[in-house]
N, C-alpha and C positions, 0 to 999 in steps of 0.2 A: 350170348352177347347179341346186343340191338344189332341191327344190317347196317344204321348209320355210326355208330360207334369208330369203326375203322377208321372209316372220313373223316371223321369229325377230328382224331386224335393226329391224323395227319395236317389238317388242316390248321389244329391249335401249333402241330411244331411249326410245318409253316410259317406262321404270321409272328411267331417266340424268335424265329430265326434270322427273319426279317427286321424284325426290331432288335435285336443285337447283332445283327451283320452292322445296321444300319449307325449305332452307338457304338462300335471297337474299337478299342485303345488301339491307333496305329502302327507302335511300335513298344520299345522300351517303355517299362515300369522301373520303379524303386523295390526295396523292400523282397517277397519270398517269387514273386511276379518274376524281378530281376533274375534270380539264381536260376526258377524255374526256364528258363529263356537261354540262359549261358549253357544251361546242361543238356537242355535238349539236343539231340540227336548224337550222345560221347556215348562212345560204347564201354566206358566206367561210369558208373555208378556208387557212389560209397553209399554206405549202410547209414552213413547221416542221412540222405536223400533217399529216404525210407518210402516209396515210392513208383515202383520197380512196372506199375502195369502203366500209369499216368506216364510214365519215359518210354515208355515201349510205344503206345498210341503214337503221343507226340512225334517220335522219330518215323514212322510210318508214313504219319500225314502230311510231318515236312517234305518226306521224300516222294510223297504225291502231287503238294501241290510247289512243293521247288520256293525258291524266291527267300526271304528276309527271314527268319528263324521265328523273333519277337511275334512279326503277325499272325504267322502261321499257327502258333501253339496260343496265342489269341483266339484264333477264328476255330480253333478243335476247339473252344471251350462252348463257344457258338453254338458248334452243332452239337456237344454234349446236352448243354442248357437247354437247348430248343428240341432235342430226342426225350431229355427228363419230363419235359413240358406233354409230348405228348404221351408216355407212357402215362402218365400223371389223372390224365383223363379217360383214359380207360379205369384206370385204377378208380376212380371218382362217381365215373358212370355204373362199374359193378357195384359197388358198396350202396348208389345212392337209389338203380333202377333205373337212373334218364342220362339218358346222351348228352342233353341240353345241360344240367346241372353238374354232370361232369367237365364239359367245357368251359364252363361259367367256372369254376373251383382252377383248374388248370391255369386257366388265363389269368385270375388275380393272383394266381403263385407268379405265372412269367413275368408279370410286372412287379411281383413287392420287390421293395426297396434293394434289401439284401442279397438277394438271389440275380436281379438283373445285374448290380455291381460287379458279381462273380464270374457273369458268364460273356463280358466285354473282355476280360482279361486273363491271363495265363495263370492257372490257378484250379485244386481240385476237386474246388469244392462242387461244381457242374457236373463233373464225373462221378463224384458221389450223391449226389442227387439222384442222378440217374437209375447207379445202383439202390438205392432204398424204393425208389417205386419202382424199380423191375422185379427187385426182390418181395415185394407186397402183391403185386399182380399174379405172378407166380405163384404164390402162397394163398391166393385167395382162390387159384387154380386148381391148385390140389384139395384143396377144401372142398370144392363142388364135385372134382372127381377125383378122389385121394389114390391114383395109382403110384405104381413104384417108378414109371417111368417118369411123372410130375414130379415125384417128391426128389428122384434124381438131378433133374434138370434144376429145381432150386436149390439142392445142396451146390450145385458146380456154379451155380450164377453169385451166391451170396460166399461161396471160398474164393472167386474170381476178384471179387468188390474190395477183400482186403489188400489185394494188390494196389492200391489207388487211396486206400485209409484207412486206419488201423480202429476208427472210429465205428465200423462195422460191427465190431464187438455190444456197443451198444442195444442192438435190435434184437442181441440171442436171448435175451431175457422173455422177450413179448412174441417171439418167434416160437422157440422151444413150448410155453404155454400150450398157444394155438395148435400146432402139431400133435401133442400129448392131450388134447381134451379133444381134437380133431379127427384121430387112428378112428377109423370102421368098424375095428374091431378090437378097440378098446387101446389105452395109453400103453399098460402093456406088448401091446402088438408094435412097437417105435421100436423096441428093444430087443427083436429079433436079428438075429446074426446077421442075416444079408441086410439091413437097416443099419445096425453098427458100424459090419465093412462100409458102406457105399458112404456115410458121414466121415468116416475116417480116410479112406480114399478121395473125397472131395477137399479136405483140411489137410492131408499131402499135397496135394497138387497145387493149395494156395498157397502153401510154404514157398513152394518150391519156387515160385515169383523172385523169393530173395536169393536165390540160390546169385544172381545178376549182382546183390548189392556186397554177397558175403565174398565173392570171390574179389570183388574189388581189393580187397587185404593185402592180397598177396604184393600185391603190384604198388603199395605201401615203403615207404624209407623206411620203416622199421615191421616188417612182418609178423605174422602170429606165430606162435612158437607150434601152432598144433590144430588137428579141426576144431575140438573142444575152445582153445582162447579166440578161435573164428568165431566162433559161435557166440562165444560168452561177448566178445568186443562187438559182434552186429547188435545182439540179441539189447545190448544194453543203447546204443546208436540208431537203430530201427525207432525203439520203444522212447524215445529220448528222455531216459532215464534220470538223466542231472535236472529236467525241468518235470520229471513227474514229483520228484520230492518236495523242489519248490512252489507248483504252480496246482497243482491236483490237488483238489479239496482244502488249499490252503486259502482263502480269503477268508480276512481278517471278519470279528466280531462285528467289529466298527462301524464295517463294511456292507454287513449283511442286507438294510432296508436301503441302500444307495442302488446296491446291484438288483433287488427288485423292483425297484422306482425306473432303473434303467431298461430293464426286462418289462412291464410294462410300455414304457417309451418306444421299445422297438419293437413291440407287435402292432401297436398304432401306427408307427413310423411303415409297417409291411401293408396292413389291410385294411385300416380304421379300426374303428368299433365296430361296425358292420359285420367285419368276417369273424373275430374270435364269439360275436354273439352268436351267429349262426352256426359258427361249430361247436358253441354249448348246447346249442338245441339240437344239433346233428349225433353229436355223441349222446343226447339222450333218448331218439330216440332210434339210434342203434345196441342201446343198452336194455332197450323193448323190444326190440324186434331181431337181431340177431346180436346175441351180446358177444357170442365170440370177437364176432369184428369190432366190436367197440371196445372188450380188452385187448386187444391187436394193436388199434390205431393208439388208445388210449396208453397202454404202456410202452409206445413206441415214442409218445410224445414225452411222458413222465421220463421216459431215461435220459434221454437226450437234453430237457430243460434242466435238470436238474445235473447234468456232465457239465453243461455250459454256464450253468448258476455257480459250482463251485470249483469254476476251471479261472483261476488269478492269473490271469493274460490279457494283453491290451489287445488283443481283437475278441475277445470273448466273442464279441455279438454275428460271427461265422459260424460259432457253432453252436447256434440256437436252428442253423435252416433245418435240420432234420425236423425240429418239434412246429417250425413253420409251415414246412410241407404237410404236417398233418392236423394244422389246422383249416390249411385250405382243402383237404383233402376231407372232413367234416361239415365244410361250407355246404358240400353237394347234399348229403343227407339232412343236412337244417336248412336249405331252401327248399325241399321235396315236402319236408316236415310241414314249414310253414304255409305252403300252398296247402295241403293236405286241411289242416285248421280253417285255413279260410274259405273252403268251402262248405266244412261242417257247421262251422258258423255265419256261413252267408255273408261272409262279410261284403262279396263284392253281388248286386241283384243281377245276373247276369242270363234268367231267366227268358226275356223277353228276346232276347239275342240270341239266345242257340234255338227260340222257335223258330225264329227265320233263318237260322243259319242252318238248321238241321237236315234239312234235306240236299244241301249243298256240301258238305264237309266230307260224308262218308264218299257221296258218289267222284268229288276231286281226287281220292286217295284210291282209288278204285275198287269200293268195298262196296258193298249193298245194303238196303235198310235193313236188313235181318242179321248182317253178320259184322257189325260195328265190336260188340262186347270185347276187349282182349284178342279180338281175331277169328271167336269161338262163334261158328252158327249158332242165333239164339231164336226161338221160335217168336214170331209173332204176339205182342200182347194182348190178351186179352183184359175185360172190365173186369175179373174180378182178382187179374194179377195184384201181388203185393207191389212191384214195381210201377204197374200202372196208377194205383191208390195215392202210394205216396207224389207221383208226378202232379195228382191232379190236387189245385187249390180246394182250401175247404169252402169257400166259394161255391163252384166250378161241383162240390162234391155234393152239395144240396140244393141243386137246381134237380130238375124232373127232367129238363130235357138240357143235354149240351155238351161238353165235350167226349162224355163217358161213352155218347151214343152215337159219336163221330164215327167214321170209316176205317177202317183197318188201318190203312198206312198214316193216317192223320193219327192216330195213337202209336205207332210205331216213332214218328218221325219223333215226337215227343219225351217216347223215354230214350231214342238215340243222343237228343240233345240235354238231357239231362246225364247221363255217363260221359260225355262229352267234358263237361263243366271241370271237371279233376283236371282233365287234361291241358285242356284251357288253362287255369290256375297254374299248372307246372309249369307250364310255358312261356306264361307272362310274368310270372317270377323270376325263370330262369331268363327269359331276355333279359331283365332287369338288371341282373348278374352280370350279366357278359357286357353289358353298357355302363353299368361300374368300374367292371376292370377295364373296362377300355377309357374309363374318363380317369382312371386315377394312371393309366398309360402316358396318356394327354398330357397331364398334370406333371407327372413326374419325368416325362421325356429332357426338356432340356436340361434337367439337372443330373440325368444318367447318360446325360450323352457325351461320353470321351473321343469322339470320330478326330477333333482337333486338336486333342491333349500333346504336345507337345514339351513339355515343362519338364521331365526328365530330360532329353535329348539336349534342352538347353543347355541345362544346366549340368551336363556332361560335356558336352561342346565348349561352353566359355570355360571349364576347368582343365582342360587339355589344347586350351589354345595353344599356337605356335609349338606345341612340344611335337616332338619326334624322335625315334629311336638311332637317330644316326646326329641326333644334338642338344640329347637331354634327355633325362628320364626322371622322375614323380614320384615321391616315396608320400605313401597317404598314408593318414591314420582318421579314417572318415567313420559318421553314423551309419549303421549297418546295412540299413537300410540305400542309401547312396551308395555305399561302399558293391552293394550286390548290381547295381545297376551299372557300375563302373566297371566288373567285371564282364557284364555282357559288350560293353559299348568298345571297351578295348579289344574282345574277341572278334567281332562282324562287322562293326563300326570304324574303329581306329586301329585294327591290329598294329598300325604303327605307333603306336606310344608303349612306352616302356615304362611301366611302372610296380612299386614293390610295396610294402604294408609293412613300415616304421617299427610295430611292435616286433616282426621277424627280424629288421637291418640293425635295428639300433644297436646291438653288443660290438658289429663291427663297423659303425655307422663312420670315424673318423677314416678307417682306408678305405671306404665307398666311395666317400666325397673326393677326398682326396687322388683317388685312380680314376677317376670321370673327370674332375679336375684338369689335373693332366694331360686327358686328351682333349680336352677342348667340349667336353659335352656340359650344359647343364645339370644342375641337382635343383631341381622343384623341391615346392614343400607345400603340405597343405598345412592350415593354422593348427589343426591340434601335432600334427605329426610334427612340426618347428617346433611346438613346446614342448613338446617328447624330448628333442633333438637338444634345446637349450637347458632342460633341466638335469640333462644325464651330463652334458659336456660343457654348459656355461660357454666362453668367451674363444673357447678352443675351435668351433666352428662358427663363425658369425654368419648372421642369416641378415638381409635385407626385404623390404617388401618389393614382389613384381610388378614392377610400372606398367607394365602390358594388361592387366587383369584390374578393372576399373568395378571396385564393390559401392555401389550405392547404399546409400542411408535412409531412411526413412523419409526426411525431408526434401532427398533429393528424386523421390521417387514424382512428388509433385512440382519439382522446376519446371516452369519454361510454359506450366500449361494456362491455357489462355482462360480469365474469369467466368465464369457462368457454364465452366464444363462439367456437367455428371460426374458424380463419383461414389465410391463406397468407400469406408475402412473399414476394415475388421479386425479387431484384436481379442485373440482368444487365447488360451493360458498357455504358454508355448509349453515344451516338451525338456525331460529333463537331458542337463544339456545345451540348453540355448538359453538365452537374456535379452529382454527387450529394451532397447537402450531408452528409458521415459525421458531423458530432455530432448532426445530427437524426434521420440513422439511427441509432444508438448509443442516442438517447432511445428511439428508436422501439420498437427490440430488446428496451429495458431491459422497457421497460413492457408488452410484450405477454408477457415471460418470468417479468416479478414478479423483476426485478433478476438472472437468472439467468444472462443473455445479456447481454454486453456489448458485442459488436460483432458484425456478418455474416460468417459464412468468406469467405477469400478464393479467387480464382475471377469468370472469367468469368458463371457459372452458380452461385448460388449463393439457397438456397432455405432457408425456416424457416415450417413448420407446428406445429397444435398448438390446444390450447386458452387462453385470455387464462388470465395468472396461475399457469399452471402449466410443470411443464419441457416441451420441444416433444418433438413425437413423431416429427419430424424436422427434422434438420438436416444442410445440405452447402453443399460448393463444389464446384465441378470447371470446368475451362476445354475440355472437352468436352460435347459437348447427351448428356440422360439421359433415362430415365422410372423411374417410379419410383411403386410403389401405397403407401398407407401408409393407416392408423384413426386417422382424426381424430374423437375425441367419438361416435364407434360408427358413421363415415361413412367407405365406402370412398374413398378421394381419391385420385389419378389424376393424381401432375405430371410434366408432359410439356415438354420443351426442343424445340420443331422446329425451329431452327434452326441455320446454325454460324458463330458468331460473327465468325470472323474475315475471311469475307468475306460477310457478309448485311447489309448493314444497310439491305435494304427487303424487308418478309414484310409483304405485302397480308390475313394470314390472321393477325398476331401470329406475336413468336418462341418463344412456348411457350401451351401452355393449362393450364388448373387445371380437373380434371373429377370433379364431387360429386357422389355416387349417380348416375353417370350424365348427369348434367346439366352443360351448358359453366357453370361458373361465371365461370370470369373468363382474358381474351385476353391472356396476358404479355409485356409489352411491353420494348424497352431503357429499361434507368433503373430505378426501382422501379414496383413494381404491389403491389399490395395487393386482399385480399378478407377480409371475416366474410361467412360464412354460416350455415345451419340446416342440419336435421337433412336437409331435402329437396334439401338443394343449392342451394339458392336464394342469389341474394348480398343482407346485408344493408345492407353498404358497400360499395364498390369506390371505388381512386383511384388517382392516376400522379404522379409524379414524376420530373424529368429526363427527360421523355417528349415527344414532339409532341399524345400525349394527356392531357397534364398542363394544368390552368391557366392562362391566358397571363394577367400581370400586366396593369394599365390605367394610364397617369398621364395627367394635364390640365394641359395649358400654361397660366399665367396672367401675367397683368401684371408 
């Protein structure tokens, strides 16, 4: 391993960590974020929160750094993200030979799109990052020195990683390979008794992670009858069995070139074109030069794209980061490659430059004219070296008198500067790299920056207004995602609110109301949990709307605001489940356009900026994700689609942003979103409709 190496991989977590210290979701999330958050630090676990090493950290870290629960299993993901980051470039730097190209590859992973999303928020997919390139470094460890003590430590680190996701299973394919074409003393020598025990003792010890989720049962309203139905009832709850039938390998025919259109879209969406070209040429010429590691990386990436290719789930696009990380992890050997080329082909005449520079390079780094090559003392050249020949022009080689019959060290300094030139090339390639990722940082920062996301808390807060457990209590029957976010906000948040999940009350819903009643407490209700409520019971509970809980319309999102203020609309295809009211849109259009605009293009994707009262300065539809710059009122504006519609419908990050002077103005969401802003970017309103971050109605049961 390079001297700089270390540094270097410290310094990329560093600056990974600092940039999503700098973007973390301050608090509550919606959605698996939420549960994640409410559970952390309970010393139950059920075998559904299949999970068992990511709760264990969690509870750890809270208890270290104390304070809010939400931030805290936030900011572990931070330091996961930003530790993957730098294991990442060691990893990057062995495979590629240069320290520079390994940081260069690391650093456009800490920035793609996907992965920085994951590691602002609670969530484990950072922890498992981590594990895949801890478990790769490792492995590329044992390779160079195949002892039983290496090959121990990676058995205990990759049975460790399933505690965290079950997805690990993944990598045994291109793992097992490498191992067995890797043994010293042949594939057979893997299958030796002390090699069995010590794999089979490693895959105990990860089991035994559950041992936390299985015991939860007992503690269960209705227990197992026996270890075996423990077993059988985790084994099917870990693995979550009811959605491997429906969702594993089940996307439709129909479907098939949608979800590759979108798998494209989101490797562009992580690195450009740039990075997956780079690591075609990285994997090919690790497929020349050390092929094991290119079937390594290469069936590491094949299992994983293809788990996520035919995994029918509206986050699909989370569990492509494995086969992401190794694409950037091939960046580093297809920039080594492509400098390599352009030196053999001259591309860059860089000659005339390392004669002047050559006597200065070696002696800055403190090496001598004789001992530049690799490190190795090389002897002096002489005229009739092969090395000396090719140095000298043909030129230069049929003159009678002239460089051939220069001085010793004036022919020395000359082929220094000529072995030099490689080096050169990797290095200004690799800066190249690293000023990439860091522009595409730039670039994507304010639209990955949640440091002010507030918009759950809100809209937990206005739906628990004025309630309290000593004058009311909230029977919901909410989207799951809200619903898991409410579970946190009532544990740390509002412990004072009382509230219950309609689908459990309704059988005895009429002596609920009616004994709350009585004492003088409220019965809330959220809109779907009343229609629960009205269609089991009809007229026998009458429900009113809560006057206290003021839900805005579409139109009224734009009252009041003064003509010639900035704005965006977004309307993207809401989510099943919600409905976009079109004559309130229609109002909405009319009024923001001064009657211009009568209704929204159609399209999945479909967007109207501009100033209030005058014609917009843009308008579209499209049923494909865009970006697209446009001068709103002298402000450069920035909308961006990140998502694709037709199989996303969970983006933990929003599925587009609106970006003002630079600034995240507003997370576009399905349904409508709305913003005014200023000259700085700032938002003056924001709001949602047909969203999870819309408004949720309130009504009160009465007599």
């Amino acid at each position: 391993m390079g001297r700089w190496r270390v540094p270097a991989a410290g310094a990329v977590a560093g600056l990974a960590f600092a940039l999503y210290h700098a973007t973390l979701l301050p608090g509550v999330d919606f959605g698996d974020t939420g549960s994640f958050q409410t559970m952390v630090g309970s010393p139950i676990i059920t075998p559904r929160d299949g999970y068992p090493l990511y709760f264990a950290l969690g509870a750890a870290f809270l208890r270290f750094t104390g304070g809010d629960p939400a931030h805290s299993l936030n900011l572990l993901s931070a330091v996961e993200g930003a530790i993957a980051c730098g294991i990442l470039s060691l990893v990057a730097g062995e495979i590629s030979g240069s320290t520079l190209a390994g940081t260069g590859s690391a650093l456009l992973f800490a920035g793609s799109y996907t992965f920085w999303s994951q590691a602002v928020i609670a969530e484990v997919y950072a922890l498992h990052m981590l594990f895949v390139s801890l478990t790769l470094w490792l492995l590329l460890g044992w390779e160079q020195q195949p002892t039983l003590r290496r090959l121990s430590l990676f058995f205990a680190i990759y049975a460790l990683g399933f505690g965290n996701h079950l997805s690990m299973i993944l990598l045994a394919p291109a793992y097992t390979l490498v191992i067995l074409l890797s043994a010293p003393r042949g594939w057979r020598s893997m299958f030796a008794p002390s090699v069995i025990l010590l794999a089979m003792g490693a895959a105990t010890a990860g089991a035994l992670q559950y041992a936390w989720n299985v015991r939860t049962l007992w503690f269960s309203p209705i227990p197992p009858h026996g270890a075996l139905d423990a077993l059988g009832t985790a084994w099917s709850d870990i693995t979550k069995a009811d959605w491997r039938e429906t969702m594993m390998m089940q996307v439709p025919h129909g479907m098939a070139g949608d979800h590759l259109s979108m798998y494209l879209f989101d490797v562009v969406q992580q690195f450009g074109w740039i990075g997956p070209a780079l690591a075609a040429v990285g994997l090919a010429r690790l497929a020349a030069t050390r092929w094991r590691r290119a079937m390594l990386i290469g069936g590491v990436y094949l299992a994983n794209a293809a788990f996520a290719y035919s995994y029918n789930v509206g986050d699909a696009h989370v569990f492509y980061l494995p086969s992401h990380l190794m694409i950037a992890l091939l960046v580093a050997p297809g920039i080594v490659c492509v400098a390599d080329l352009a030196v053999r082909k001259g591309a860059v005449p860089l000659g005339p430059l390392f004669d002047r520079a050559a006597p200065i390079a070696p002696a800055a780094s403190g090496e001598s004219l004789a001992s530049h090559r690799d490190g190795r003392g090389a002897p002096l050249a002489r005229r009739d070296d092969r090395e000396y020949r090719e140095y000298l022009t043909e030129e230069q080689r049929s003159q009678r008198r002239g460089p051939q019959r220069g001085s010793r060290v004036g022919v020395e300094r000359g082929c220094i500067a000529r072995r030099m030139q490689p080096d050169f090339h990797h290095g200004l390639l690799c800066v190249a790299l690293i000023v990439y990722a860091g522009a595409r940082m730039y670039r994507d920062y304010p639209a990955l920056d949640r440091s002010h996301d507030r918009r759950p808390t809100e809209v937990l807060s206005a739906l628990t207004a004025d309630l309290d457990d000593q004058h009311a209590i909230l029977l919901t029957d909410l989207n799951w995602q809200v619903d898991n976010g409410l579970s946190y906000f009532a544990k740390a948040v509002r412990p004072d609110v009382a509230y219950a999940h309609m689908p459990d009350v309704w059988p005895y819903a009429p002596a609920l109301v009616r004994d709350n009643l009585d004492i003088g407490r409220e019965v809330a209700l959220t809109a779907r949990a009343r229609a629960t409520l009205t269609n089991a019971y009809g007229p026998l509970i009458p429900t009113v709307p809560d006057a206290r809980v003021f839900v805005p319309g579409i139109s009224d999102l734009i009252g009041g605001l003064a003509p010639s203020t900035r704005y965006v609309l977004a309307v993207l295809k809401p989510s099943r489940g919600f409905r976009v009211d079109l004559e309130d849109l229609s109002r909405a259009a009319g009024g923001l356009t001064d009657g211009q605009l009568r209704s929204v293009p159609d399209g999945d994707y479909a967007v109207i900026a501009g100033t209030i009262g005058e014609r917009p300065a843009f308008v579209t539809g499209s049923n494909r994700p865009f970006r697209h710059r446009v001068n709103v009122g002298g402000v450069a504006v920035d909308i961006r689609m990140e998502s694709w519609l037709a199989a996303d419908t969970i983006r933990r990050m929003g599925f587009g942003h609106v970006i003002a002077a630079h600034r995240h103005t507003l997370i576009v969401e399905r349904g409508v979103s709305f913003v005014a802003f200023d000259q700085a970017g700032r938002s003056i309103r924001s709001g949602y409709a047909a969203s999870i971050f819309a408004p949720e109605p309130r009504y009160l049961c009465y007599r």
